[in-house]
C-alpha positions in Angstrom: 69.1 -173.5 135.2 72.3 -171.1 136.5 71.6 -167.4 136.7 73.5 -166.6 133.7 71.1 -169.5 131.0 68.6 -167.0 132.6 70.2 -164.2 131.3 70.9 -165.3 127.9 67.3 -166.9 127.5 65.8 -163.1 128.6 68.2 -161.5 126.0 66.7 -163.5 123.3 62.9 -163.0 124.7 63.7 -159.6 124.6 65.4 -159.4 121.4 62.5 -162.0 119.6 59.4 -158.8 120.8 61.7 -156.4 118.8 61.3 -158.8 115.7 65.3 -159.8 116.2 65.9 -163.7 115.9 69.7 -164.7 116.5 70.9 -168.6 116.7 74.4 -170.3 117.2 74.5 -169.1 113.1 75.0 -165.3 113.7 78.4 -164.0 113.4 79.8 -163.8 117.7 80.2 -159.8 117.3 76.3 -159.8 117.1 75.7 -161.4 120.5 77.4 -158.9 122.6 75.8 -155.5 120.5 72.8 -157.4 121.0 73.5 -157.8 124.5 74.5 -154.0 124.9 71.7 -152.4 122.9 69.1 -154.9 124.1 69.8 -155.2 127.9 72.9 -153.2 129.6 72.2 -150.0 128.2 68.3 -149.9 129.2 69.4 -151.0 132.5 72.1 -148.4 133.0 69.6 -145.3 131.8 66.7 -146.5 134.0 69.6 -147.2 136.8 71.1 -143.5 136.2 67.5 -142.3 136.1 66.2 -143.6 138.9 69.3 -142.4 140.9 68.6 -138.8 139.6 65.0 -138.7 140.2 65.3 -139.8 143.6 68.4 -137.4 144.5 65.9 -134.7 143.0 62.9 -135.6 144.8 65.2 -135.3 148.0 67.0 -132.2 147.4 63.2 -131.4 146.6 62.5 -132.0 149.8 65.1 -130.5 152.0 64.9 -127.5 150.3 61.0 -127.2 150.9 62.1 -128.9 154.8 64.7 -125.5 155.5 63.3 -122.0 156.5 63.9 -120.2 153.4 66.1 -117.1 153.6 64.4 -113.6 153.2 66.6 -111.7 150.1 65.6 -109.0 148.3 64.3 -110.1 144.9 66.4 -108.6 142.0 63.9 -106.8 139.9 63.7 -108.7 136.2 64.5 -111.6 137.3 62.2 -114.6 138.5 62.6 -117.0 141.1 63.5 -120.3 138.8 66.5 -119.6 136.4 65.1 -121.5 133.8 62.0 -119.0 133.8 64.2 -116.3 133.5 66.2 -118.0 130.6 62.5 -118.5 129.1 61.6 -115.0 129.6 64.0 -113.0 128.1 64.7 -115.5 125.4 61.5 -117.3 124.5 61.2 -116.7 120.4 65.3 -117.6 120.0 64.4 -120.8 122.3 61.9 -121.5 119.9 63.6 -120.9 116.7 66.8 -123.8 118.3 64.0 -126.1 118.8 63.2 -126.1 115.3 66.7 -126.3 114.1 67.5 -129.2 116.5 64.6 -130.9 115.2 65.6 -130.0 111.1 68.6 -132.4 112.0 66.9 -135.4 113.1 65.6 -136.4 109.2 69.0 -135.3 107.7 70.8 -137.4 110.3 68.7 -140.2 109.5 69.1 -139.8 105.7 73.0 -139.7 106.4 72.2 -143.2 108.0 70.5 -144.5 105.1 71.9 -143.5 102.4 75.0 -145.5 102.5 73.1 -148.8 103.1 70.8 -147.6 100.4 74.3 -147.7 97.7 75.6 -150.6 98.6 72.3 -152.4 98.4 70.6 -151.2 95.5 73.0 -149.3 93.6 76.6 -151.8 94.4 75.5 -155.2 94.8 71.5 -154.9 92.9 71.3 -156.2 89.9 67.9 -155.0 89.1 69.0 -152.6 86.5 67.2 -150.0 85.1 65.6 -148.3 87.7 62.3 -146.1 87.6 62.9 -143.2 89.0 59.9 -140.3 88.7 59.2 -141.9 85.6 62.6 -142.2 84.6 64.5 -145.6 83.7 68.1 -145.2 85.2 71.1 -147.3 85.0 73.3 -148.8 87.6 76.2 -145.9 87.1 73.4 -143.0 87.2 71.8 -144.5 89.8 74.8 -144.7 91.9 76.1 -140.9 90.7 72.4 -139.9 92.2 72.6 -141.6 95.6 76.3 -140.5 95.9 75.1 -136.7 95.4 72.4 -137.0 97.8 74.6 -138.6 100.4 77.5 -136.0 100.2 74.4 -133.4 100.1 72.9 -134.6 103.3 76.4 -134.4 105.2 77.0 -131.0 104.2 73.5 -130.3 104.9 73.8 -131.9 108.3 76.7 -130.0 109.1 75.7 -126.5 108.3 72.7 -127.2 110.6 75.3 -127.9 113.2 77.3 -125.1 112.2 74.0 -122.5 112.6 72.9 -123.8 115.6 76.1 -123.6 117.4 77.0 -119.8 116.0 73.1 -119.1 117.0 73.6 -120.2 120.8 76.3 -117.9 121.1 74.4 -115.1 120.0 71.7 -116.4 122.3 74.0 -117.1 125.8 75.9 -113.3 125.0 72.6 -111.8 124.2 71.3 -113.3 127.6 74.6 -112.7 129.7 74.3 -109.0 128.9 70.9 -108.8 130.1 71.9 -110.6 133.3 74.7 -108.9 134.3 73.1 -105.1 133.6 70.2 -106.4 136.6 72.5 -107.8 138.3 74.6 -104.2 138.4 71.7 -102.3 138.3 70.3 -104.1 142.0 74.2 -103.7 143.3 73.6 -100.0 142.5 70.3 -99.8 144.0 71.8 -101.0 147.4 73.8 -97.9 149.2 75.3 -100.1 151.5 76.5 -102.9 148.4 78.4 -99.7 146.5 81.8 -100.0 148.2 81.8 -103.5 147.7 84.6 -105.0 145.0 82.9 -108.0 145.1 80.5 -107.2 142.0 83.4 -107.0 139.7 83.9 -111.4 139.7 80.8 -111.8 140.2 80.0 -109.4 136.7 83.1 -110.8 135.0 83.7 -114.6 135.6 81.0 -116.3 137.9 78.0 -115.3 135.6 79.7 -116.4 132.5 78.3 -120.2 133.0 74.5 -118.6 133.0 75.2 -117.8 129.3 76.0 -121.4 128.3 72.9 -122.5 130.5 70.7 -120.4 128.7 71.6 -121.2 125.1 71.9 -125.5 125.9 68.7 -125.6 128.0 66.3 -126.6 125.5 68.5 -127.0 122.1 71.1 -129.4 123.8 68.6 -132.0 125.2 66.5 -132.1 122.0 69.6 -132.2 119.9 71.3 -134.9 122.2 68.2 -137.3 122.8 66.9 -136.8 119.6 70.4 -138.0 117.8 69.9 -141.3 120.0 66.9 -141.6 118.9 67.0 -141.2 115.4 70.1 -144.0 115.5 68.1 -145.8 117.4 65.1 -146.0 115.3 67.6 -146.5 112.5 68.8 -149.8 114.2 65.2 -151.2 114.5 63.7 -150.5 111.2 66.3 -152.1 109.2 65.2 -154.0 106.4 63.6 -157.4 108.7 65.5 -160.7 107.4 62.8 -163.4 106.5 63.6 -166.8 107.3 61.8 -169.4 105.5 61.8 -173.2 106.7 60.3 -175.9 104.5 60.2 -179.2 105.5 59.1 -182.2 103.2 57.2 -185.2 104.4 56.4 -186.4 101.0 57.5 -189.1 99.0 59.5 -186.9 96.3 62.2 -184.3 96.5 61.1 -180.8 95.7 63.2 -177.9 94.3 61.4 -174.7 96.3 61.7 -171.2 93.8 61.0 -168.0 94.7 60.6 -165.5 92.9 62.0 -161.5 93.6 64.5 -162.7 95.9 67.8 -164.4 96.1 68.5 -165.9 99.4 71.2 -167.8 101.8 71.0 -171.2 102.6 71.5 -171.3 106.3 70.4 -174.3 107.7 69.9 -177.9 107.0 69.3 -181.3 108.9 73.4 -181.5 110.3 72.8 -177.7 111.8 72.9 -174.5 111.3 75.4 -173.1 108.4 78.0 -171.1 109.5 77.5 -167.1 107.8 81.3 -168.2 105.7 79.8 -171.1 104.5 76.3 -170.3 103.4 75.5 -170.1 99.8 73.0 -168.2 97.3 70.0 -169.4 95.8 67.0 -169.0 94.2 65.7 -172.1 93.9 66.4 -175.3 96.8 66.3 -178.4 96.4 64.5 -180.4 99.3 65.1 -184.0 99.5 62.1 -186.2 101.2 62.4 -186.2 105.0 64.7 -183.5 105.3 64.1 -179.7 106.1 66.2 -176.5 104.8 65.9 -173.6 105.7 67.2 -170.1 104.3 66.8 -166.1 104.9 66.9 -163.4 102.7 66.4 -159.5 103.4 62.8 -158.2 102.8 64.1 -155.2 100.9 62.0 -155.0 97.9 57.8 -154.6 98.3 55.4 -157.0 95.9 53.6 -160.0 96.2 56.6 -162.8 95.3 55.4 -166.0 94.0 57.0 -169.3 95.8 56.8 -172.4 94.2 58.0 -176.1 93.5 60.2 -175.9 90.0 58.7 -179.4 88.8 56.7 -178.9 86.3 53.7 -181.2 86.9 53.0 -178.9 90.1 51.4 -176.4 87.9 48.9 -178.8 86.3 47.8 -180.8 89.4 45.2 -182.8 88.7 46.4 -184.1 85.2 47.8 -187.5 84.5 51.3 -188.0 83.3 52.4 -189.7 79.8 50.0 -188.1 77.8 50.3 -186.3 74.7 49.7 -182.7 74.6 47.5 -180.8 72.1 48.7 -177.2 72.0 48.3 -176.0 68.4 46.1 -178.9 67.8 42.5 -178.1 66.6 40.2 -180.7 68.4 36.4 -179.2 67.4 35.7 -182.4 64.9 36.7 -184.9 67.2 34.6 -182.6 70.2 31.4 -182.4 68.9 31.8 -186.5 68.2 32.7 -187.2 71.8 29.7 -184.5 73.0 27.1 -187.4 70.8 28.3 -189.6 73.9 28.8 -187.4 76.5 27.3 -183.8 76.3 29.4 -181.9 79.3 32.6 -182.9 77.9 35.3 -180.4 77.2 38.8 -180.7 76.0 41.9 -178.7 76.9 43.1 -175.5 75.4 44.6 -176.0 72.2 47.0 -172.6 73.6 48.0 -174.6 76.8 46.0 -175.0 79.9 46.4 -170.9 81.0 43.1 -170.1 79.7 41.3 -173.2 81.3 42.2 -171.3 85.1 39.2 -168.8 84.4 36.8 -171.6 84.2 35.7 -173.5 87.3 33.9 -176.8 87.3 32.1 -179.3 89.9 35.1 -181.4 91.4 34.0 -184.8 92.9 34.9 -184.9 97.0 38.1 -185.1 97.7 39.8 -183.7 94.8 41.9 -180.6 94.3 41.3 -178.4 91.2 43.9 -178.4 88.4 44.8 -174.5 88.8 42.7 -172.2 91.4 43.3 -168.8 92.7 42.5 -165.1 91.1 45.3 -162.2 91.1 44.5 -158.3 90.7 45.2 -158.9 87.0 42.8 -162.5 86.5 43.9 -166.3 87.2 47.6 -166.8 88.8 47.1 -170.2 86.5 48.9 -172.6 89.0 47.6 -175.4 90.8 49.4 -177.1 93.7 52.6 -176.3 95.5 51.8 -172.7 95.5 52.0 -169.4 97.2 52.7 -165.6 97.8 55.1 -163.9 99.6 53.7 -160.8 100.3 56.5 -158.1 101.4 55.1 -154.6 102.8 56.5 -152.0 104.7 55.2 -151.8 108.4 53.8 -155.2 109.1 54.8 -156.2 112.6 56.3 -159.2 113.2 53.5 -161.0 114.5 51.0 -159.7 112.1 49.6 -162.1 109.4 46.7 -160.4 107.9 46.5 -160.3 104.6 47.8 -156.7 103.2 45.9 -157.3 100.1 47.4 -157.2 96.6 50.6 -155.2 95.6 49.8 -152.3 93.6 52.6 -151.0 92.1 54.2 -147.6 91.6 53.9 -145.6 88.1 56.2 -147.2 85.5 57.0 -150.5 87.6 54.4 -152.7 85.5 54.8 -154.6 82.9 53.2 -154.3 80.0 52.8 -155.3 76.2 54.9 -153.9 73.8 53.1 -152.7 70.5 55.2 -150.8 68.7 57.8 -151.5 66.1 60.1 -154.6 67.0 63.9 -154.9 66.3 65.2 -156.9 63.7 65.6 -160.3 65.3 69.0 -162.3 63.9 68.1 -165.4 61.7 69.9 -168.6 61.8 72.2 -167.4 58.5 72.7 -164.3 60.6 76.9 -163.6 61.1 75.9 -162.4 64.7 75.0 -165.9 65.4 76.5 -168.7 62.9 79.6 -170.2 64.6 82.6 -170.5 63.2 83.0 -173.7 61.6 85.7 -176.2 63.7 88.6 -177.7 61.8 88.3 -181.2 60.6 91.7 -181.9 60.1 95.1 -180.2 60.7 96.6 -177.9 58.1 
C-alpha cells in the first residue's frame, strides 16, 4: 500500500470517529473540504503551535540565561505589560469579554437560520406548523424565519459595531494613562529633562500599546471563538442516516418508512451517482438483491419502517380466507365452544383489537401482532420496526432513547366537535360532467 492509499484510508478513519461517512457517491468538491477541515488544517495549527511554543520556551530561556539589566522601575507600571494592561483596565476587559462572547450564539443563529428556511420553510411540505401553540402556514412560517434571520445579522453587527467603538475608548483611555507615567518618570529624572527624545517616544512609538491593550483579551476570544462556533456548526449538522436492507428471502419486499422521504443511493451495480438518485418513500427490494438509501435525520419521533404487503401485518394468518369484519359470529361461537371451550374468533372490527390480547404460542411460532407503544398495541406483526430519531445520540450509541414524547400541540387527537358537511355523490362539487356520445 503506497504512502498516499495511507493517506486517504486515515482521512476516512478520521472523518468515520466524527460520524462523517463519504464513498465514490459523494459529490468530488466534498473530498478535498473533507481533506482540509479533517486533516491539513489540524496539522498546520498544531505545526504553527508547536513552532511558537518552542520559539517561546527558548526566548524563555535566554532571557532568564542573560544578566538582566538594572533600570529604574517607572512608578505605576508593572513589570509584564499585560499586568499593566490588566491593572488599569480590568472592569472594561471584563465587560469586552462578555460582548465577544454575546456574538458567539448570534453568529451561530446567522449560521442556522438560512438552512433552517430552505429546509423547513422552502422545500417542507409539512404544513401547518405548531408554533407556541400556534398552527402556522408555509408563507408565515417563512415571513417568521426571514425576520429572525435579518434580525440576527443586524444584531450581530451592532455587537461588532460596540465592541469595536468600545476598544477605542479602552486603547485611548489606556494610552493616556501610559504616556502621563511615562512623562511623569522623564520629569522625575534631572538628567533625562534636556532630552528631545521623550517627544517620539510620547507621540508615535506608544501609540501601538493602545491597540495592545484593547485586542489582548477581546480579539482572541472574538477570533477563536468565531472558529469555533463555525466549526461546531459544521459538525452538528443534521447527521444523514443511511439505511441498507438486503433480502435473502424468497419474495420481493416494498420497504416504507414513515416521517421521511429519502434518496435511493445505492443498489447491486454500485453506488448512484448524487444526479441520478431518486426520492422515495417506499423501495421496492427484489429477492437477492440489496438497496440502500439515506435521508437527513431532521425531524425527532419514533418513525415506523415497514414492508407495504399487506399480509406482513397479520403474520401468522393463512391466506384465501374470508374475512368477517362487520360479521357478528357469537351464535356460531358458543356452538364451536360445545367442542372446543378455548376457542376464540377474530374481531368482527378487524384484527386491531386482538393485539391487546396475548395467548400461549406452540414452539417455534411467531405471534400474529406483538409489541406495546406509549399509547397501547402498535398492532403489527412481522416485518416491523422503529426508527427512533433524537437529538444528541452519538454515532455509535444504540441504546434505546425510550419513546418520543411529543411537544404541546404536535399530537393527534380525536376530533369531537361539529363535522363539515361532506359532498354526496349528487353533489355538483363532485358529479362529472357527463362525456358526449356522439358528435353534434
Amino acid at each position: 500500500m503506497s504512502l498516499l492509499d495511507r493517506y486517504h484510508l486515515l482521512v476516512h478513519d478520521v472523518a468515520a470517529a466524527f460520524g462523517y461517512d463519504y464513498n465514490d457517491a459523494t459529490p468530488d468538491w466534498v473530498h478535498p473540504f473533507i481533506h482540509l477541515i479533517l486533516v491539513l488544517a489540524p496539522a498546520l495549527l498544531i505545526t504553527v503551535g508547536s513552532y511558537l511554543a518552542i520559539r517561546g520556551i527558548l526566548k524563555l530561556w535566554k532571557y532568564r540565561s542573560t544578566p538582566a539589566l538594572h533600570t529604574e522601575p517607572i512608578r505605576g507600571l508593572e513589570k509584564s505589560l499585560f499586568k499593566t494592561v490588566l491593572r488599569y483596565s480590568r472592569s472594561q476587559q471584563a465587560l469586552m469579554i462578555l460582548v465577544s462572547l454575546i456574538a458567539m450564539p448570534i453568529l451561530y443563529l446567522t449560521l442556522e437560520l438560512p438552512k433552517q428556511i430552505v429546509n423547513n420553510a422552502l422545500d417542507s411540505g409539512r404544513f401547518p406548523i405548531a408554533i407556541l401553540g400556534q398552527d402556522l402556514d408555509q408563507v408565515v412560517f417563512l415571513m417568521l424565519l426571514c425576520g429572525l434571520y435579518l434580525l440576527a445579522i443586524i444584531l450581530n453587527g451592532l455587537n461588532k459595531y460596540g465592541l469595536n467603538v468600545f476598544k477605542g475608548y479602552v486603547a485611548e483611555r489606556f494610552l493616556r494613562r501610559f504616556r502621563l507615567l511615562v512623562y511623569r518618570h522623564w520629569r522625575s529624572d534631572p538628567d533625562a529633562r534636556n532630552q528631545s527624545e521623550i517627544i517620539p517616544i510620547l507621540a508615535q512609538e506608544v501609540e501601538p500599546i493602545g491597540g495592545f491593550a484593547a485586542d489582548v483579551l477581546a480579539l482572541p476570544i472574538l477570533q477563536g471563538g468565531t472558529l469555533l462556533t463555525i466549526l461546531s456548526f459544521m459538525f452538528v449538522q443534521d447527521p444523514v442516516v443511511r439505511v441498507r436492507v438486503g433480502n435473502l428471502t424468497m419474495t420481493n419486499h416494498p420497504i416504507h418508512m414513515h416521517g421521511y422521504d429519502f434518496k435511493v443511493t445505492c443498489t447491486d451495480g454500485g453506488w448512484v451517482p448524487p444526479e441520478a438518485q431518486w426520492p422515495e418513500v417506499s423501495i421496492d427490494i427484489p429477492v437477492g438483491a440489496m438497496r440502500a438509501y439515506e435521508f437527513v435525520a431532521d425531524h425527532l419521533g419514533d418513525w415506523a419502517i415497514h414492508c407495504h404487503k399487506s399480509h406482513h401485518t397479520m403474520n401468522a394468518m393463512g391466506h384465501d380466507v374470508p374475512t368477517f369484519i362487520g360479521v357478528n359470529k357469537k351464535p356460531l361461537t358458543q356452538k364451536i365452544r360445545q367442542f372446543q371451550p378455548e376457542y376464540m374468533p377474530m374481531g368482527m372490527s378487524g384484527m386491531g383489537d386482538m393485539a391487546k390480547m396475548e395467548m400461549p404460542l406452540p414452539d417455534n411460532t411467531i405471534p400474529m401482532m406483538t409489541g406495546w407503544g406509549p399509547y397501547g398495541p402498535i398492532e403489527m406483526g412481522g416485518m416491523f420496526s422503529v426508527v427512533k430519531v433524537r437529538d444528541g445520540i452519538d454515532a455509535d450509541d444504540y441504546s434505546d432513547p425510550g419513546w418520543y414524547e411529543n411537544p404541546p400541540g404536535e399530537m393527534a387527537y380525536e376530533w369531537t366537535g361539529e363535522l363539515p358537511e361532506f359532498a354526496s355523490n349528487n353533489s355538483p362539487k363532485t358529479i362529472l360532467t357527463p362525456k358526449p356520445t356522439s358528435k353534434g
